[in-house]
PDB file with one MODEL, atoms N, CA, C and O in Angstrom:
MODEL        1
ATOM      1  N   UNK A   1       0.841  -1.185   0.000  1.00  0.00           N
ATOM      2  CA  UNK A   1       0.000   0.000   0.000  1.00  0.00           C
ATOM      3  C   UNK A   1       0.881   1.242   0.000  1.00  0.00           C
ATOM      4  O   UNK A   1       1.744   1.447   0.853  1.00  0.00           O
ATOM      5  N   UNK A   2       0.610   2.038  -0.994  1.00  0.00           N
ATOM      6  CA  UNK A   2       1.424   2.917  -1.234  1.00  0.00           C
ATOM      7  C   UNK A   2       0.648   4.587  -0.244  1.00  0.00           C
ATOM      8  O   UNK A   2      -0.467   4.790   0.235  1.00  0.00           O
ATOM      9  N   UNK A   3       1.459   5.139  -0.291  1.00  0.00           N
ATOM     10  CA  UNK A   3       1.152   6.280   0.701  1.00  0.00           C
ATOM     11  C   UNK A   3       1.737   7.361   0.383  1.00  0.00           C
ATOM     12  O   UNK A   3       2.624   7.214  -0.458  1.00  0.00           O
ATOM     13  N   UNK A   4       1.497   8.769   0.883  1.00  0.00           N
ATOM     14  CA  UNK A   4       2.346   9.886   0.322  1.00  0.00           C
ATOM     15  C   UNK A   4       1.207  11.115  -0.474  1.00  0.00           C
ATOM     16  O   UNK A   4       0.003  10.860  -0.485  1.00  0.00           O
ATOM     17  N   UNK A   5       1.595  12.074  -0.939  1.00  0.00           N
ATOM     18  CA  UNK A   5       0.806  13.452  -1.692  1.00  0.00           C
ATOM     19  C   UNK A   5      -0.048  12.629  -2.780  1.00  0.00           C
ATOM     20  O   UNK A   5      -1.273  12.732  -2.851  1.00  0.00           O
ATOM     21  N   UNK A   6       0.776  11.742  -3.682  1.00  0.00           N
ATOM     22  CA  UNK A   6       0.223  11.065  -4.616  1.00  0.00           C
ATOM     23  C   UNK A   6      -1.121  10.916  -4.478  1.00  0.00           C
ATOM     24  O   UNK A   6      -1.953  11.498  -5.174  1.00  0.00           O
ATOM     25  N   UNK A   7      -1.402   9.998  -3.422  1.00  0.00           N
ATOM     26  CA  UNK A   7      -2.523   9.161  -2.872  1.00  0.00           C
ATOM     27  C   UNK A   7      -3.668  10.211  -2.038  1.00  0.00           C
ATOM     28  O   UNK A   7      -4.852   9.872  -2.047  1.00  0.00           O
ATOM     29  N   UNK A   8      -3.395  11.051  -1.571  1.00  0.00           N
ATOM     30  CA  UNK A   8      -4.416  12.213  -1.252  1.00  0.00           C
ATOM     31  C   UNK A   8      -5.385  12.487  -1.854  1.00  0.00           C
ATOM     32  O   UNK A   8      -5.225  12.259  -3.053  1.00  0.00           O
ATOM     33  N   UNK A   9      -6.579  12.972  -1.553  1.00  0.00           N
ATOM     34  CA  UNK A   9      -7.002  13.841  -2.466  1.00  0.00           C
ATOM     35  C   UNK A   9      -6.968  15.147  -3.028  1.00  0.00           C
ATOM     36  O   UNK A   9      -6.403  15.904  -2.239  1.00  0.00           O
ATOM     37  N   UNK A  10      -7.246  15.580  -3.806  1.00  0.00           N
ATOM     38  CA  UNK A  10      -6.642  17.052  -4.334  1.00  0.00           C
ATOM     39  C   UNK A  10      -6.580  18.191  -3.297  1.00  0.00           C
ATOM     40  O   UNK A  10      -5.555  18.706  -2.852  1.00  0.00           O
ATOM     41  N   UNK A  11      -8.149  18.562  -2.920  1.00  0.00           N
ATOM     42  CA  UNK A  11      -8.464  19.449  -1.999  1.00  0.00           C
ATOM     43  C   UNK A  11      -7.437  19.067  -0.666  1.00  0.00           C
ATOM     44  O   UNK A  11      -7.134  20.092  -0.056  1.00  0.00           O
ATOM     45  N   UNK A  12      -6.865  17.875  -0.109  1.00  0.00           N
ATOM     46  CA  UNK A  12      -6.359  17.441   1.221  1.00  0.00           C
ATOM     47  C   UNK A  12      -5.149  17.981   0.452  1.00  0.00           C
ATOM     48  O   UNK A  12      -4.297  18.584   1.104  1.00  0.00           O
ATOM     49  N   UNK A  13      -4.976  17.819  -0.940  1.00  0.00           N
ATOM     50  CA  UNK A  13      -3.242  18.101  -0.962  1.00  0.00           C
ATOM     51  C   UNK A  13      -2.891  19.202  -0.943  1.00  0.00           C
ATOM     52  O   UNK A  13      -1.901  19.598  -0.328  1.00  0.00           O
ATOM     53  N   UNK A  14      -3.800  20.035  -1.755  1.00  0.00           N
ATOM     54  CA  UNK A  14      -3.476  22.033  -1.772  1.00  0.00           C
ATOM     55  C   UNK A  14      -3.707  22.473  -0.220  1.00  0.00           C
ATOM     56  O   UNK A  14      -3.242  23.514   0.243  1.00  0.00           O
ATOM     57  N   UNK A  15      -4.426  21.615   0.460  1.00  0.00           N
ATOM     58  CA  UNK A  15      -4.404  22.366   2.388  1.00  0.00           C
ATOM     59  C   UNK A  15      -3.011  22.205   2.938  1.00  0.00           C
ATOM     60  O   UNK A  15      -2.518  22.979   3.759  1.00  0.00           O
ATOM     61  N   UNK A  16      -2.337  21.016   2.368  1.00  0.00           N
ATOM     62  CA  UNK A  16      -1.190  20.508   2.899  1.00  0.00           C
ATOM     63  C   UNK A  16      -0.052  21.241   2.025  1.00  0.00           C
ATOM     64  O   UNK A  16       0.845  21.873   2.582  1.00  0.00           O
ATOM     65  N   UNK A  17      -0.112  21.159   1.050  1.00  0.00           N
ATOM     66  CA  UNK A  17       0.897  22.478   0.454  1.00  0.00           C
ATOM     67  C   UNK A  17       1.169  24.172   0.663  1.00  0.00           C
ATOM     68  O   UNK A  17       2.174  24.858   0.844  1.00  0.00           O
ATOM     69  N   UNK A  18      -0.355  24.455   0.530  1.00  0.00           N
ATOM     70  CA  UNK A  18      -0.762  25.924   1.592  1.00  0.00           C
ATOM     71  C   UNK A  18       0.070  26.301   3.419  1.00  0.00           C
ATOM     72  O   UNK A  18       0.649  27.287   3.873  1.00  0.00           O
ATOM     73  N   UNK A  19      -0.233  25.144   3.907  1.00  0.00           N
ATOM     74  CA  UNK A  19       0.413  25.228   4.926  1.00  0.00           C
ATOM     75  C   UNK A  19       1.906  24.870   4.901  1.00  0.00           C
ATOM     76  O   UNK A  19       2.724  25.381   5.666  1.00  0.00           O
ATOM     77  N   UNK A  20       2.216  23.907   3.917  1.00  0.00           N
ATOM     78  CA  UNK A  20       3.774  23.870   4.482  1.00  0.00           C
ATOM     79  C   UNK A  20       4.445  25.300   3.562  1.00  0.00           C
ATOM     80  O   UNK A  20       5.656  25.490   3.670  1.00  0.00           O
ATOM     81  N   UNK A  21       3.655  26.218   2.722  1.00  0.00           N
ATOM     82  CA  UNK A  21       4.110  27.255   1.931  1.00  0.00           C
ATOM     83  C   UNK A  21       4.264  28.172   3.078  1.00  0.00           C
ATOM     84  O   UNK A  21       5.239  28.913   3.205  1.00  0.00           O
ATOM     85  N   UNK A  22       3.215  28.100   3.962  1.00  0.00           N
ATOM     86  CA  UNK A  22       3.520  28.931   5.253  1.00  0.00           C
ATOM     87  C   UNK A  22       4.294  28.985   6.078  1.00  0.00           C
ATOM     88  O   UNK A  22       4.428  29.953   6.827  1.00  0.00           O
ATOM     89  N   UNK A  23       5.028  27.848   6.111  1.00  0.00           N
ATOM     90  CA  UNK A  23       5.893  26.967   7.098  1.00  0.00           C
ATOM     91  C   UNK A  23       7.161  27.935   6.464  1.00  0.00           C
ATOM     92  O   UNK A  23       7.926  28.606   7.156  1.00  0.00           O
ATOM     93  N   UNK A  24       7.187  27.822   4.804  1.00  0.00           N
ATOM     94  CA  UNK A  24       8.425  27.751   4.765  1.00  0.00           C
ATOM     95  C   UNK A  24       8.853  29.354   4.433  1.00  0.00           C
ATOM     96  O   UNK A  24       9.976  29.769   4.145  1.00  0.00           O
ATOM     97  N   UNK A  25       7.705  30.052   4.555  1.00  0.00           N
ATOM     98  CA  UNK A  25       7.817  31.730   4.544  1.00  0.00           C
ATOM     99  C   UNK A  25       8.079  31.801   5.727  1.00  0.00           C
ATOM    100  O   UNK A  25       8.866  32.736   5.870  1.00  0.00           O
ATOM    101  N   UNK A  26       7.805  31.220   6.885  1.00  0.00           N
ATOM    102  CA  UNK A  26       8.209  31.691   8.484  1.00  0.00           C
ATOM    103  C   UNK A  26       9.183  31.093   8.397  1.00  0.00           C
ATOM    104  O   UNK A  26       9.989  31.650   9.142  1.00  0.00           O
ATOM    105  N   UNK A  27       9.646  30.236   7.910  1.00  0.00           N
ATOM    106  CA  UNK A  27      11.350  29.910   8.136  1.00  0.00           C
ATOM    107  C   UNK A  27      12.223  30.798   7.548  1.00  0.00           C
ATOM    108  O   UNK A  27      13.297  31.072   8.082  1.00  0.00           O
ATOM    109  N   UNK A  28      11.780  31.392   6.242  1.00  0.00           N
ATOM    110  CA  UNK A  28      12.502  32.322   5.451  1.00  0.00           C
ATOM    111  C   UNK A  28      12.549  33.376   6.175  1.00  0.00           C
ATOM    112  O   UNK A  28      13.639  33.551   6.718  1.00  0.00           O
ATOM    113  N   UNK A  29      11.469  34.419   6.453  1.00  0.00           N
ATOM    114  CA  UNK A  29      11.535  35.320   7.103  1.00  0.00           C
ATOM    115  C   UNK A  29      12.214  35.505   8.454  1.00  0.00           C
ATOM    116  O   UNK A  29      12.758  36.542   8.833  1.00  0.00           O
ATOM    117  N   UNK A  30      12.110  34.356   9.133  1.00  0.00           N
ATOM    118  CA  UNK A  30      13.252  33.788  10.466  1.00  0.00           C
ATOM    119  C   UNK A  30      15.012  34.096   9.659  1.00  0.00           C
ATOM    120  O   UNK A  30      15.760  35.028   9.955  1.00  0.00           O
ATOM    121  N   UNK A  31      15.205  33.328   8.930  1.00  0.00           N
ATOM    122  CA  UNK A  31      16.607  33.185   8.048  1.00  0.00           C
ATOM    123  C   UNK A  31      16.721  34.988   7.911  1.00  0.00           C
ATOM    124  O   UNK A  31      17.499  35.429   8.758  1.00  0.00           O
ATOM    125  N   UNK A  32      16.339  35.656   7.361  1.00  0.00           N
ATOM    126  CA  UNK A  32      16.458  37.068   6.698  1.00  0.00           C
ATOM    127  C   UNK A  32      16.506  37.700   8.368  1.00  0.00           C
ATOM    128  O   UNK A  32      17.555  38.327   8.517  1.00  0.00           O
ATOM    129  N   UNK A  33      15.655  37.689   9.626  1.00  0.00           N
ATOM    130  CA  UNK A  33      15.707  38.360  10.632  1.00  0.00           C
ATOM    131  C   UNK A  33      17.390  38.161  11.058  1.00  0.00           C
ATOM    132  O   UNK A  33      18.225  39.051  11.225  1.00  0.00           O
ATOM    133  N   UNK A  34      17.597  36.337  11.192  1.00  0.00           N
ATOM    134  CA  UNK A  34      18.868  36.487  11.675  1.00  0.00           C
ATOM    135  C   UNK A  34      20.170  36.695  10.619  1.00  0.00           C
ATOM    136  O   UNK A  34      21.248  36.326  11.084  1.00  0.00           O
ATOM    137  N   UNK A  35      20.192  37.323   9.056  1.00  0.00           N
ATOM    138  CA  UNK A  35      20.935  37.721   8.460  1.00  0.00           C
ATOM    139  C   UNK A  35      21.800  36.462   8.126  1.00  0.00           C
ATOM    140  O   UNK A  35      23.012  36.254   8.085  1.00  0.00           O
ATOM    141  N   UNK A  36      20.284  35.442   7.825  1.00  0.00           N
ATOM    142  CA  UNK A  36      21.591  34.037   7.179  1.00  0.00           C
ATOM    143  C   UNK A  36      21.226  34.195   5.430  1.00  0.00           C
ATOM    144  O   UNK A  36      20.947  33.169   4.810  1.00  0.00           O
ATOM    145  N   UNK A  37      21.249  35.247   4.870  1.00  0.00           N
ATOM    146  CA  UNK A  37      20.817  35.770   3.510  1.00  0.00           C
ATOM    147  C   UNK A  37      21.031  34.720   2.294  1.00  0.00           C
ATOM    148  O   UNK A  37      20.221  34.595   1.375  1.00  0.00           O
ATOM    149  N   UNK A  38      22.231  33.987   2.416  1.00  0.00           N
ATOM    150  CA  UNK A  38      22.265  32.939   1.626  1.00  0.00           C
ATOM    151  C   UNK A  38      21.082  31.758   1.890  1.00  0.00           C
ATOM    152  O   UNK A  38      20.361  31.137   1.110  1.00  0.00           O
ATOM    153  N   UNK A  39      21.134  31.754   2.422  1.00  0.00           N
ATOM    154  CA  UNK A  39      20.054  30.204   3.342  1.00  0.00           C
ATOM    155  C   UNK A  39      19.115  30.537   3.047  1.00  0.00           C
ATOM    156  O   UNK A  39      18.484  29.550   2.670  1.00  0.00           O
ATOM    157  N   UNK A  40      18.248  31.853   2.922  1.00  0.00           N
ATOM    158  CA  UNK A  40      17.237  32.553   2.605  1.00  0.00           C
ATOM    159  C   UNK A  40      17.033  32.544   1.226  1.00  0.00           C
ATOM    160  O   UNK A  40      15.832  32.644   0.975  1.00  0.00           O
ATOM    161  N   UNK A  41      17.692  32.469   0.296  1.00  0.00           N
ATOM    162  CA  UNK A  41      17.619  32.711  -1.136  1.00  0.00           C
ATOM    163  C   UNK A  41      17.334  31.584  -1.325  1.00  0.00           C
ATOM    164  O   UNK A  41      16.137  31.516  -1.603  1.00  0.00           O
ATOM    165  N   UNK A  42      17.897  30.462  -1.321  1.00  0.00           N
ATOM    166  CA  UNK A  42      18.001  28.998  -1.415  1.00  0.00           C
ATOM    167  C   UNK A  42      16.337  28.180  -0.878  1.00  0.00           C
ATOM    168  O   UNK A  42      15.635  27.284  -1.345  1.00  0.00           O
ATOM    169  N   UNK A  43      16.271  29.023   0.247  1.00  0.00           N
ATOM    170  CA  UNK A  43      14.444  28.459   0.697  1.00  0.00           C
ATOM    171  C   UNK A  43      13.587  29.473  -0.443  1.00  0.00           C
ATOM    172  O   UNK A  43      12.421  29.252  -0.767  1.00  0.00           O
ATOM    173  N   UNK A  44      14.222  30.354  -0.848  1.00  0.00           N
ATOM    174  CA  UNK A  44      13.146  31.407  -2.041  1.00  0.00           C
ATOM    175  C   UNK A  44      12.599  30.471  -2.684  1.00  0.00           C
ATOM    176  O   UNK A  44      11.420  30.148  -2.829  1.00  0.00           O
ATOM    177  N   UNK A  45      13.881  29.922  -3.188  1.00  0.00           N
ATOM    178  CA  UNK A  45      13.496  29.030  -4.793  1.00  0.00           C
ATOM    179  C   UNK A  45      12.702  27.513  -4.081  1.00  0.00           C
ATOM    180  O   UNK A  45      12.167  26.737  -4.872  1.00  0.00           O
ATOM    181  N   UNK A  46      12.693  27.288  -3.000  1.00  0.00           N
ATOM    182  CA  UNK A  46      11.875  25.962  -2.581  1.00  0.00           C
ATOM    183  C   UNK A  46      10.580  26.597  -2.770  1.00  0.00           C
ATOM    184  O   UNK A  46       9.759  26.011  -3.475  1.00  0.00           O
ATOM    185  N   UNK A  47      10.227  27.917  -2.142  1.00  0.00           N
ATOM    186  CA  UNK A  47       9.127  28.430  -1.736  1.00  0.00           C
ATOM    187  C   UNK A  47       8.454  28.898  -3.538  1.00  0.00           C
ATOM    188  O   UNK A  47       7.269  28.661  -3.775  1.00  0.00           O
ATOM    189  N   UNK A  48       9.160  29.404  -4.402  1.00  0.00           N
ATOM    190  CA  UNK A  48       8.815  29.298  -5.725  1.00  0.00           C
ATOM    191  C   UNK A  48       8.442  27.909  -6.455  1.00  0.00           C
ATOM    192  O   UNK A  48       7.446  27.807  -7.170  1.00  0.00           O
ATOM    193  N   UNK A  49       9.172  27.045  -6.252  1.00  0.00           N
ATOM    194  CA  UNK A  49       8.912  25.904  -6.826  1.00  0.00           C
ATOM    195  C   UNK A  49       7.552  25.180  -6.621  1.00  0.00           C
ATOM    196  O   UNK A  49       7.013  24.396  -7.402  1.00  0.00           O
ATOM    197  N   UNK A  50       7.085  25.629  -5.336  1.00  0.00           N
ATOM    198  CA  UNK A  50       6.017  25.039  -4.289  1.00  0.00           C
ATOM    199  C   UNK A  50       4.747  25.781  -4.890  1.00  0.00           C
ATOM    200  O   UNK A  50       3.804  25.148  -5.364  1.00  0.00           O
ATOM    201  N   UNK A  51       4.790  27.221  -4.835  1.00  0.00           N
ATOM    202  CA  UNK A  51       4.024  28.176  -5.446  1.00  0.00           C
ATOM    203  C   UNK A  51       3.845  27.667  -7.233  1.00  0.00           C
ATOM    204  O   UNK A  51       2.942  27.984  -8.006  1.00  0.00           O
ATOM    205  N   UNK A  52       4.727  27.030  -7.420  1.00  0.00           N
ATOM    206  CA  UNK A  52       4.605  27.179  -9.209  1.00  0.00           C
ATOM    207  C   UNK A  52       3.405  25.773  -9.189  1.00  0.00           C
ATOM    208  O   UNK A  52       2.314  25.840  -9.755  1.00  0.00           O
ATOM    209  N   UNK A  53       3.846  24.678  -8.498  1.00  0.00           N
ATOM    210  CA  UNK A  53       3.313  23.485  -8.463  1.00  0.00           C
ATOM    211  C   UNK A  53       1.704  24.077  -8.259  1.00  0.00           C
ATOM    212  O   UNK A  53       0.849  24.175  -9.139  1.00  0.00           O
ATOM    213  N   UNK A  54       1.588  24.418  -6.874  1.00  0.00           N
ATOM    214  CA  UNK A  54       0.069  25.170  -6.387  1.00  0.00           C
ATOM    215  C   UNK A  54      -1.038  25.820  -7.652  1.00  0.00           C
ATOM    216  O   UNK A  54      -2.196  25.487  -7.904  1.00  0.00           O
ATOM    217  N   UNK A  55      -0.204  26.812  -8.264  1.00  0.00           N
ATOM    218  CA  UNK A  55      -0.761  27.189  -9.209  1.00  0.00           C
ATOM    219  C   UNK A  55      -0.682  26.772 -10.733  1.00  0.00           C
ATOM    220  O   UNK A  55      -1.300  27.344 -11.631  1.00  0.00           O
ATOM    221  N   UNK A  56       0.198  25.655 -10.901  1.00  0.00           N
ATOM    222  CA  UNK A  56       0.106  24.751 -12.218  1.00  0.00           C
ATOM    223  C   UNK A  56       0.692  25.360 -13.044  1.00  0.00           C
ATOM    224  O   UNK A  56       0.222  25.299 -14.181  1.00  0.00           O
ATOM    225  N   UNK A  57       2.074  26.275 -12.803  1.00  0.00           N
ATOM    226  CA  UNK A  57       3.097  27.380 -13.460  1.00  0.00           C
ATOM    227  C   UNK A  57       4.135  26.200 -14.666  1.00  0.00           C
ATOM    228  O   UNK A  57       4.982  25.975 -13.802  1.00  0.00           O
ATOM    229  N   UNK A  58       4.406  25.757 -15.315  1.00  0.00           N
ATOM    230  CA  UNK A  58       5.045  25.323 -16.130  1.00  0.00           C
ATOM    231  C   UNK A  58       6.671  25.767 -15.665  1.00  0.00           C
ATOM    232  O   UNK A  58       6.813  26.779 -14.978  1.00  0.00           O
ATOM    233  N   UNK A  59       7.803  25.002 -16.055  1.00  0.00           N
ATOM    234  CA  UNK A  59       9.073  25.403 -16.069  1.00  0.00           C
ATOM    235  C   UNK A  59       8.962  26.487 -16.913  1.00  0.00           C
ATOM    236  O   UNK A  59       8.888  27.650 -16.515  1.00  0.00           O
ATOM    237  N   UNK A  60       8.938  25.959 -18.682  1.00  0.00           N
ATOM    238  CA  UNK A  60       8.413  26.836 -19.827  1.00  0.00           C
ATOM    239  C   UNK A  60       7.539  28.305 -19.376  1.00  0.00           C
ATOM    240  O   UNK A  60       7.941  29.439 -19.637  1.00  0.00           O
ATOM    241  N   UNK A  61       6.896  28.138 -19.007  1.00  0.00           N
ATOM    242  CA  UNK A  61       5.847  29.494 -18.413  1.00  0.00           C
ATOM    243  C   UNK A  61       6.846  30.679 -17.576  1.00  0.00           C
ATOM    244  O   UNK A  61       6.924  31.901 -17.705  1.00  0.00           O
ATOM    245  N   UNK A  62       7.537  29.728 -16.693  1.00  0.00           N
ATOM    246  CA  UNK A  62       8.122  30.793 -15.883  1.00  0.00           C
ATOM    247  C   UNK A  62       9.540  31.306 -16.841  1.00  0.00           C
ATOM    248  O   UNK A  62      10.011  32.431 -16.674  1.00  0.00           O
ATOM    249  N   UNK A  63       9.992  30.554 -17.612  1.00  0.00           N
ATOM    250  CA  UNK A  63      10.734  30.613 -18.460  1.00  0.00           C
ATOM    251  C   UNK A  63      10.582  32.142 -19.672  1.00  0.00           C
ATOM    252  O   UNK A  63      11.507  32.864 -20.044  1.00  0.00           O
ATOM    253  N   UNK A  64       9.480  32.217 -19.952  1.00  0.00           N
ATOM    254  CA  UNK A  64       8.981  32.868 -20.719  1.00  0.00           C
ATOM    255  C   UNK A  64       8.827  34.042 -20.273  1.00  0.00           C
ATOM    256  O   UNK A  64       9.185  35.107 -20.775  1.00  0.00           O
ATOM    257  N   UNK A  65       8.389  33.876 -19.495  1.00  0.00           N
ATOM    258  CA  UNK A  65       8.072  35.313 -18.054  1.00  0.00           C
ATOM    259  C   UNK A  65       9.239  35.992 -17.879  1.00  0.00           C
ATOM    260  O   UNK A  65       9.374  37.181 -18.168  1.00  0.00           O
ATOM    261  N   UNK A  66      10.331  35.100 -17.291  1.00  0.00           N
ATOM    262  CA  UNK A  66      11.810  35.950 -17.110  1.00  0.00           C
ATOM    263  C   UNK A  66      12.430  36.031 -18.194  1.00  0.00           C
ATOM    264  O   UNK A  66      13.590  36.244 -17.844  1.00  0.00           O
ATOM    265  N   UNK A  67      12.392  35.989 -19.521  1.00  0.00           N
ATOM    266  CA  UNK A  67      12.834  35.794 -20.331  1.00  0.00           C
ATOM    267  C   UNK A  67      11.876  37.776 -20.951  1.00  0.00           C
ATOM    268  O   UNK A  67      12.492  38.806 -21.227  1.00  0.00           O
ATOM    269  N   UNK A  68      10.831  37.640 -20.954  1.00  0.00           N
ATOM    270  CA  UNK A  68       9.958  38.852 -21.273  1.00  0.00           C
ATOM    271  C   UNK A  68      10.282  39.978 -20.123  1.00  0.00           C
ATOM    272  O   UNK A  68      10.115  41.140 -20.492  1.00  0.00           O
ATOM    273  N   UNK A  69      10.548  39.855 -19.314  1.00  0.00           N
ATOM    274  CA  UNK A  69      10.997  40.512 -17.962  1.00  0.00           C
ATOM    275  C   UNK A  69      12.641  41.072 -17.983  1.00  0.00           C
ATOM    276  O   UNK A  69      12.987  42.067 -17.346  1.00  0.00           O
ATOM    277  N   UNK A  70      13.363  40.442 -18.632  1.00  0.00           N
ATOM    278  CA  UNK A  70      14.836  40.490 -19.093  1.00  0.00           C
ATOM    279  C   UNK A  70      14.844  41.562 -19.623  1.00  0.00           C
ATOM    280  O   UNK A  70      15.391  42.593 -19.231  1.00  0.00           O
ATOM    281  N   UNK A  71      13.963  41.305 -20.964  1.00  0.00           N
ATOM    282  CA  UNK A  71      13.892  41.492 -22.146  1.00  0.00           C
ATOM    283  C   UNK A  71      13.694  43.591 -21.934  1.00  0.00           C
ATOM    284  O   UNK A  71      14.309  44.479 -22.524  1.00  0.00           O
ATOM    285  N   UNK A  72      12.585  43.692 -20.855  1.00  0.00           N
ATOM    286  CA  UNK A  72      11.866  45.046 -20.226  1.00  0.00           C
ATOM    287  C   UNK A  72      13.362  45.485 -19.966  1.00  0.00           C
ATOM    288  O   UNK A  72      13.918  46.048 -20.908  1.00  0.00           O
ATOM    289  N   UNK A  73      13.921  45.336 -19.059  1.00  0.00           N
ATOM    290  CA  UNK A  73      14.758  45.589 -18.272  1.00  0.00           C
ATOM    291  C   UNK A  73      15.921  45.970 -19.130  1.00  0.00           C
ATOM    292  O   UNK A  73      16.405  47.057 -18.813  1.00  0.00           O
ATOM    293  N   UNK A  74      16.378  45.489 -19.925  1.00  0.00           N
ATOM    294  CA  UNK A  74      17.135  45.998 -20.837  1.00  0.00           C
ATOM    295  C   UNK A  74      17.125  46.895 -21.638  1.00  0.00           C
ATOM    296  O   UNK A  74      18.086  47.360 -22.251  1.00  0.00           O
ATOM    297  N   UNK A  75      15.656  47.300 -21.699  1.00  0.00           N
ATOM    298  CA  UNK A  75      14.962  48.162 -22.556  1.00  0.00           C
ATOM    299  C   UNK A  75      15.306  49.661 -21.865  1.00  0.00           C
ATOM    300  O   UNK A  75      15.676  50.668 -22.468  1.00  0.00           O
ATOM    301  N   UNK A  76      15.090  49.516 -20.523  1.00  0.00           N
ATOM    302  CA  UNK A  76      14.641  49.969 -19.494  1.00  0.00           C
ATOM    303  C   UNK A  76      15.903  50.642 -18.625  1.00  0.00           C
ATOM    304  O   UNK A  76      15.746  51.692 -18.001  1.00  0.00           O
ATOM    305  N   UNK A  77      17.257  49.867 -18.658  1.00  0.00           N
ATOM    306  CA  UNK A  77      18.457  50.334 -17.509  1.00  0.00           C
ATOM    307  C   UNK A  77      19.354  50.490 -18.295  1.00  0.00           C
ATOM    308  O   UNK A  77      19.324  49.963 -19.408  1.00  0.00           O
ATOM    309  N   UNK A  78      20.239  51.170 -17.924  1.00  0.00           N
ATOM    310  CA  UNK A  78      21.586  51.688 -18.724  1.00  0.00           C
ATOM    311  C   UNK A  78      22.531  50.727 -18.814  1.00  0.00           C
ATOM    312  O   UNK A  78      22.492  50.064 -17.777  1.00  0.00           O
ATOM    313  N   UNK A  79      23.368  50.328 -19.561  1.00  0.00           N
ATOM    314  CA  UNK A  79      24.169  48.987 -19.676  1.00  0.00           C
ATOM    315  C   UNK A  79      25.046  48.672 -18.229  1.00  0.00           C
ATOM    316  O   UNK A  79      25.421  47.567 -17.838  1.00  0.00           O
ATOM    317  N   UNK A  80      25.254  50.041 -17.545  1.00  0.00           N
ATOM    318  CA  UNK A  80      26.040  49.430 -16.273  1.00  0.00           C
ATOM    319  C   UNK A  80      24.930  48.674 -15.327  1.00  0.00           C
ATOM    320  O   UNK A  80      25.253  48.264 -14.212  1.00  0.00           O
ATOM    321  N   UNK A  81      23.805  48.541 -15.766  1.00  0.00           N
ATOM    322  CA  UNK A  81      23.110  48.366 -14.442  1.00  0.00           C
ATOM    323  C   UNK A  81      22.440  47.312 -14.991  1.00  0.00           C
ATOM    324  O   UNK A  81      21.275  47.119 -14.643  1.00  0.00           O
ATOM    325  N   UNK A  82      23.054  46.474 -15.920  1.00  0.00           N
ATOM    326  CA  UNK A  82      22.289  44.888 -16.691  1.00  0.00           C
ATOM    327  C   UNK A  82      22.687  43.284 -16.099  1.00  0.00           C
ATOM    328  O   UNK A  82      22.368  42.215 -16.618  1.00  0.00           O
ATOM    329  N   UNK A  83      23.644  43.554 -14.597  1.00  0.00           N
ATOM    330  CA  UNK A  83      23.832  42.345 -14.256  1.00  0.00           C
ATOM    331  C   UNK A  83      23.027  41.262 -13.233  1.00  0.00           C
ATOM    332  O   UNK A  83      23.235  41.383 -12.026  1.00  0.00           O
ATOM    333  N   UNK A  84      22.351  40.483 -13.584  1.00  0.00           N
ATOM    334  CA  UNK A  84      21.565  39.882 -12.260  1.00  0.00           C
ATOM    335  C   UNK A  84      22.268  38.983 -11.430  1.00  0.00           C
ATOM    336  O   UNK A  84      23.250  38.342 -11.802  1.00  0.00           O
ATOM    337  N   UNK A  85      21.716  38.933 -10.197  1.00  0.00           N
ATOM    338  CA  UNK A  85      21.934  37.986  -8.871  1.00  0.00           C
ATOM    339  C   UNK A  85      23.105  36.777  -9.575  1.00  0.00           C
ATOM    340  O   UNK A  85      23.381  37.032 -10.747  1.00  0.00           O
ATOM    341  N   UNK A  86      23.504  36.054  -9.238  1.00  0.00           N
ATOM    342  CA  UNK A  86      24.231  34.620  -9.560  1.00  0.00           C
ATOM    343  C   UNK A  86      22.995  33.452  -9.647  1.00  0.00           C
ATOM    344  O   UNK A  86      22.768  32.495 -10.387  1.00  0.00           O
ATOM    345  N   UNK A  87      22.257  34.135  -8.352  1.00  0.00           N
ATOM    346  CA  UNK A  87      21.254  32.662  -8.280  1.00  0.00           C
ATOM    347  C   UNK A  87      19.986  32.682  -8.993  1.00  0.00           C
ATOM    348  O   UNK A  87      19.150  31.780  -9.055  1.00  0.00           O
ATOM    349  N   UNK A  88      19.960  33.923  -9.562  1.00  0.00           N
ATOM    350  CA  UNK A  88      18.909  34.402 -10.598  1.00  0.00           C
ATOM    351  C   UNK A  88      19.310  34.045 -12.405  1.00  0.00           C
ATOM    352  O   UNK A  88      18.492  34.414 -13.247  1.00  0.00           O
ATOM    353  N   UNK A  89      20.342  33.467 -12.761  1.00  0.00           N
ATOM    354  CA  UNK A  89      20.461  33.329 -14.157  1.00  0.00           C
ATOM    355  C   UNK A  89      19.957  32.062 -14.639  1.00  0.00           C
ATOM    356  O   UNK A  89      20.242  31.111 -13.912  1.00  0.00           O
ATOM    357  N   UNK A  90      19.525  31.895 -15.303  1.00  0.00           N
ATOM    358  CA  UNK A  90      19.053  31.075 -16.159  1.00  0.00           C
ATOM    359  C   UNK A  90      19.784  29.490 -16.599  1.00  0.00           C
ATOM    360  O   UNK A  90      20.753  29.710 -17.325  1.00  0.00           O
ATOM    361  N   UNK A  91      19.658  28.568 -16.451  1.00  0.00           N
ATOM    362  CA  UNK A  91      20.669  27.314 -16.279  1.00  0.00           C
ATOM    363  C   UNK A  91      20.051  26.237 -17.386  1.00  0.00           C
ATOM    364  O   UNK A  91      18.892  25.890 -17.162  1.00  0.00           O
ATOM    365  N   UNK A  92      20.617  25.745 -18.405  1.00  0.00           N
ATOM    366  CA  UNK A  92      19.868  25.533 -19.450  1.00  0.00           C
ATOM    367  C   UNK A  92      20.645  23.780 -19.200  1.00  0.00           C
ATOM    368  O   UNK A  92      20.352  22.860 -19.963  1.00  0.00           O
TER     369      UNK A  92
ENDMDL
END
């Protein structure tokens, strides 16, 4: 007998994702109070990944998004000011 999110039902699984999304914003926001900023970035992208699942976001989708968002921004800032985060680039 198998067990786990799989086996849930839908409505039991988005209550259980909702809350651990909460879980893991009070851990983040904990991380950022005590200035562990790396550790914090790293739960971002759990807390994105979680959010993308919730709302049925595609890799592709979000792909497209920062990719159109880039795209603004370049439009938008003067060439000294075109470099993003390390943990923000794109990994193909």
């Amino acid at each position: 007998m198998a067990s786990g999110v799989d086996d849930m039902p839908v409505a039991n699984t988005e209550e259980r994702l909702l809350a651990l999304l909460g879980t893991l914003e009070e851990c983040q926001a904990f991380l950022v109070d005590r200035a562990n900023a790396e550790t914090a970035r790293l739960l971002s992208l759990a807390i994105l990944e979680l959010r993308m699942e919730l709302h049925k976001v595609t890799d592709s989708e979000l792909k497209a998004l920062c990719d159109m968002m880039a795209s603004e921004e370049l439009l938008q800032e003067p060439t000294s000011a075109r470099r993003f985060p390390p943990y923000l680039k794109l990994v193909k």
